[in-house]
C-alpha atoms as one frame of an Amber mdcrd trajectory, in Angstrom:
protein
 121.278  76.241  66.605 117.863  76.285  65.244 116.155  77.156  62.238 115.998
  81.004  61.550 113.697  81.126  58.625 110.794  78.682  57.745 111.513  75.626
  55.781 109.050  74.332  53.893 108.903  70.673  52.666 106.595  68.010  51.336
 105.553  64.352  52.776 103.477  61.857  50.824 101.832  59.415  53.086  98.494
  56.737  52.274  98.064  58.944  49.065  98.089  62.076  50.258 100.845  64.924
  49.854 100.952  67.058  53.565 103.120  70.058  53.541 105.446  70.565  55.920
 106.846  73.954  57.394 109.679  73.806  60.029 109.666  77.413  61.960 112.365
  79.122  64.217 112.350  77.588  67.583 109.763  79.886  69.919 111.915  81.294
  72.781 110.134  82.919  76.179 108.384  85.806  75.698 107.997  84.952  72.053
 104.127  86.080  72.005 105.577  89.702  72.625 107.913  89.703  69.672 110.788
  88.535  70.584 113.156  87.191  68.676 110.595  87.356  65.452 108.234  85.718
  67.435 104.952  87.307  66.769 105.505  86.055  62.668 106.763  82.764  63.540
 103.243  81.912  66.071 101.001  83.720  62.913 102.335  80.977  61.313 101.421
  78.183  63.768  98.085  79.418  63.505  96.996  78.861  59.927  98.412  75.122
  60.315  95.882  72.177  60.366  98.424  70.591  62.936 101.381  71.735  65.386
 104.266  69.157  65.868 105.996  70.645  69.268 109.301  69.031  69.184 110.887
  69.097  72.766 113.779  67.119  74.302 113.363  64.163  76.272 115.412  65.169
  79.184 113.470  67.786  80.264 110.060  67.869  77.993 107.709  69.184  80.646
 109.707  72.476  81.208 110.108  73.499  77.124 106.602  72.295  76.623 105.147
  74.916  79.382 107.203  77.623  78.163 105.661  76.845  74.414 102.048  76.606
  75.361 101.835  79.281  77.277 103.367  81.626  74.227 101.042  80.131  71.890
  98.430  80.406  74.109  98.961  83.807  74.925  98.313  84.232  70.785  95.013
  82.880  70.788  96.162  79.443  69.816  94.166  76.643  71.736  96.351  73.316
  71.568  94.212  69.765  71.319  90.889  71.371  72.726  87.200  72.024  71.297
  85.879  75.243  70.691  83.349  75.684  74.154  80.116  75.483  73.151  78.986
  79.201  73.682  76.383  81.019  71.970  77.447  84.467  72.093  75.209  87.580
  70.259  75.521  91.367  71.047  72.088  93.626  70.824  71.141  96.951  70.961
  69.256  96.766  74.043  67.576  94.181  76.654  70.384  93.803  78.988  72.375
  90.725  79.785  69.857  87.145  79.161  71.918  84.010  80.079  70.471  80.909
  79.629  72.357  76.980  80.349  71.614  74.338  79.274  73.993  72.082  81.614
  74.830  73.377  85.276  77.270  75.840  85.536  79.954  75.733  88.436  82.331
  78.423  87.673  80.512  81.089  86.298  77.272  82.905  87.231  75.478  85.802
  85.989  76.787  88.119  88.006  80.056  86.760  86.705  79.449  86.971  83.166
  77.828  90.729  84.028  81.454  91.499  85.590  83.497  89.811  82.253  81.274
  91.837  79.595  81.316  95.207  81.615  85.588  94.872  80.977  84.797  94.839
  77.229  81.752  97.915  77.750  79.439  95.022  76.412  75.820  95.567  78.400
  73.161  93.783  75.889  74.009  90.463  74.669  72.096  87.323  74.989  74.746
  84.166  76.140  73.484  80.355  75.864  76.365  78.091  77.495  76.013  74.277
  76.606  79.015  73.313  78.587  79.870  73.802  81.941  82.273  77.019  80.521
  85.281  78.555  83.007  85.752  82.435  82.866  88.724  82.054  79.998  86.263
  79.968  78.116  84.091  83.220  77.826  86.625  85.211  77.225  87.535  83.430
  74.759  84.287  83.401  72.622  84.440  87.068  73.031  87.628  88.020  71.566
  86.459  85.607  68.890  90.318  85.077  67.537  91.167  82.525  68.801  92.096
  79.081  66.988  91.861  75.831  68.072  94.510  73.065  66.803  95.896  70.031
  67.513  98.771  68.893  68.811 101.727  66.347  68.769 104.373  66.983  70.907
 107.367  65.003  69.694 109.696  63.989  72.427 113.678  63.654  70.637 116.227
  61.851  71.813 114.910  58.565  72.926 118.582  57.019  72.233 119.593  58.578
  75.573 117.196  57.588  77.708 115.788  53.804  79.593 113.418  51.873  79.043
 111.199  52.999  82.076 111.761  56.621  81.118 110.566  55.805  77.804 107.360
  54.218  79.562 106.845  56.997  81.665 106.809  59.440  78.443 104.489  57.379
  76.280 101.807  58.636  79.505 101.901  62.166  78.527  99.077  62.657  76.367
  99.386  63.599  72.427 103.606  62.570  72.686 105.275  60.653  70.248 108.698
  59.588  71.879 111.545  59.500  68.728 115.028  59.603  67.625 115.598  61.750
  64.608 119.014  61.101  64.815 118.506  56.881  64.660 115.156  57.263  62.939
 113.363  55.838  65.418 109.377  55.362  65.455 108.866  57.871  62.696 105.956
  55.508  61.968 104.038  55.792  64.948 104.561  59.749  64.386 103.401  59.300
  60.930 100.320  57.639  62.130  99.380  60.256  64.737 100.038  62.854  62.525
  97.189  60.983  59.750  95.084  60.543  62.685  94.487  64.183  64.507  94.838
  65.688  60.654  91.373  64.104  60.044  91.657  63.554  56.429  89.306  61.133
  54.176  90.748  59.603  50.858  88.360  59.881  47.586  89.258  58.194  44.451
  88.617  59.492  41.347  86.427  56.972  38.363  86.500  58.338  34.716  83.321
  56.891  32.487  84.523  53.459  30.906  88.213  53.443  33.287  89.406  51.440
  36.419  89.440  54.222  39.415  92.702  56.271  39.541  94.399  54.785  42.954
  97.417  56.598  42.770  96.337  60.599  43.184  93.464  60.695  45.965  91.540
  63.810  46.130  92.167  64.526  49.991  89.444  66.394  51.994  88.679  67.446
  55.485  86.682  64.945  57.691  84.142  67.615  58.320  83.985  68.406  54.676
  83.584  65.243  53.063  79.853  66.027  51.009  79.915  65.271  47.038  79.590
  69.152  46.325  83.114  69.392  48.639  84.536  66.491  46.782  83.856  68.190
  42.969  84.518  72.293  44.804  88.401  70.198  45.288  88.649  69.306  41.595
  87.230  72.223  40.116  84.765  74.713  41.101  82.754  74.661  37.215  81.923
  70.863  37.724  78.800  71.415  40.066  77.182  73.990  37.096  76.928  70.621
  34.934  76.484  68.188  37.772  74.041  65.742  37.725  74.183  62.567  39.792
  77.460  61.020  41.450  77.943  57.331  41.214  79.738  56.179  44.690  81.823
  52.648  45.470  82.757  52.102  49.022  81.367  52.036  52.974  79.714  55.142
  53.106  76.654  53.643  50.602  74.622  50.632  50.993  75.360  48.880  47.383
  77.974  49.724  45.080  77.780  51.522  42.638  75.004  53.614  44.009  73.608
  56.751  42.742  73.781  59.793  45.131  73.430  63.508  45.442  75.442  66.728
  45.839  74.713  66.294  49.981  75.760  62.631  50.389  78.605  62.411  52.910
  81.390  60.177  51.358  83.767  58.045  53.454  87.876  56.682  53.293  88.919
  55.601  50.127  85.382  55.545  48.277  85.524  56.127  44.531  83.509  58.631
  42.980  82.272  59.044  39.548  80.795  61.907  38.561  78.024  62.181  35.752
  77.287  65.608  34.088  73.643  66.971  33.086  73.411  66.222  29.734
């Protein structure tokens, strides 16, 4: 009995409100639209984070049959883009260059991957040791790269040593929804691979607003992102930012639009006059 439509909800944690979506379960052969698969994984894929939920009894065998649908829709769970410079021309022929030493591809390799996709000019630059789906990879250019928890259920029915043996599988959370167990440690995780960065909020003469963060990515986290969040008309008047926190050496310190801020600093912001 699972979930046939998606249900959205809404957690607060440290601050911050994270939206929620429960989808339909993913059945085999999901990624070729079964069972309303295809709309279910083009859902995964705008999500800053995939919870897999899988049963403790036999995780290993639902979480192969998962990966491999999402995988087959260009979703890459808990791994880095490669680092792959990729650029088609209009003539020249195939120039590789590397950077580090490559062991599973070569140029006549790479020749043999771009001739599938009629590709004969392009200039490549690998800076990691890259396999063949790697490549492909940067050549279909759709594919997404997210992370993971996979939340094993159902701890109530198994031992301790099985428990011990499941906290070794990498990215799991072991739980009990039913009991409520560890829902902390799965909150925590969750806060963690998200990658978010609290910023407080100072009006001129007031004590700094604790209780409604502005919440930002960890790789967007500059003064002009933290005012774009508010409201995109405050950087027309901007002047100066006044910061409070780790990310500056003395508090309050005056900073630009390109200072990176850090977790839980307080910003005030002080328009041109």
């Amino acid at each position: 009995f699972t979930t046939l439509t998606t249900v959205p909800g809404v957690i607060q944690y440290k601050g911050a409100k994270i939206q929620i979506l429960d989808l339909p379960g993913i059945i085999e052969g999901a990624k070729d639209g079964k069972g309303r698969g295809k709309q279910v994984i083009a859902v995964a894929r705008t999500c800053s984070l995939i919870f897999l939920v899988l049963d403790v009894l036999k995780p290993m065998t639902h979480k192969a049959i998962i990966e491999k649908e999402l995988e087959g829709f260009g979703i890459r769970l808990n791994k880095e883009p490669p680092n792959i410079t990729f650029r088609k021309k209009e003539k020249g022929g195939i120039k590789m260059t590397n950077t580090v030493p490559l062991t599973n591809l070569d140029l006549e390799a790479v020749k043999a991957i771009l001739s599938e996709y009629k590709i004969h000019n392009a200039d490549i630059a690998f800076r990691c040791d890259a396999t063949a789906d790697d490549f492909i990879d940067i050549i279909e250019g759709n594919r997404v790269y997210v992370p993971a928890i996979y939340v094993l259920n159902k701890i109530d029915q198994i031992s301790i040593e099985e428990l011990d043996l499941i906290y070794r599988i990498p990215h799991a959370v072991p739980i009990s929804a039913h009991h409520e167990w560890n829902f902390d440690e799965l909150l925590e995780k969750m806060w963690e691979a998200l990658n978010l960065t609290r910023i407080y909020t100072k009006p001129k003469g007031l004590l700094p607003d604790y209780s409604a963060p502005v919440v930002l990515r960890s790789d967007k986290v500059t003064v002009e992102d933290f005012c774009n969040a508010i409201h995109r008309g405050i950087m027309r008047q901007f002047s100066h930012a006044l910061v409070w926190g780790s990310s500056v050496k003395y508090s309050p310190q005056k900073v630009g639009k390109d200072h990176q801020l850090a977790d839980e600093d307080v910003v005030q912001i002080v328009k041109k006059i």
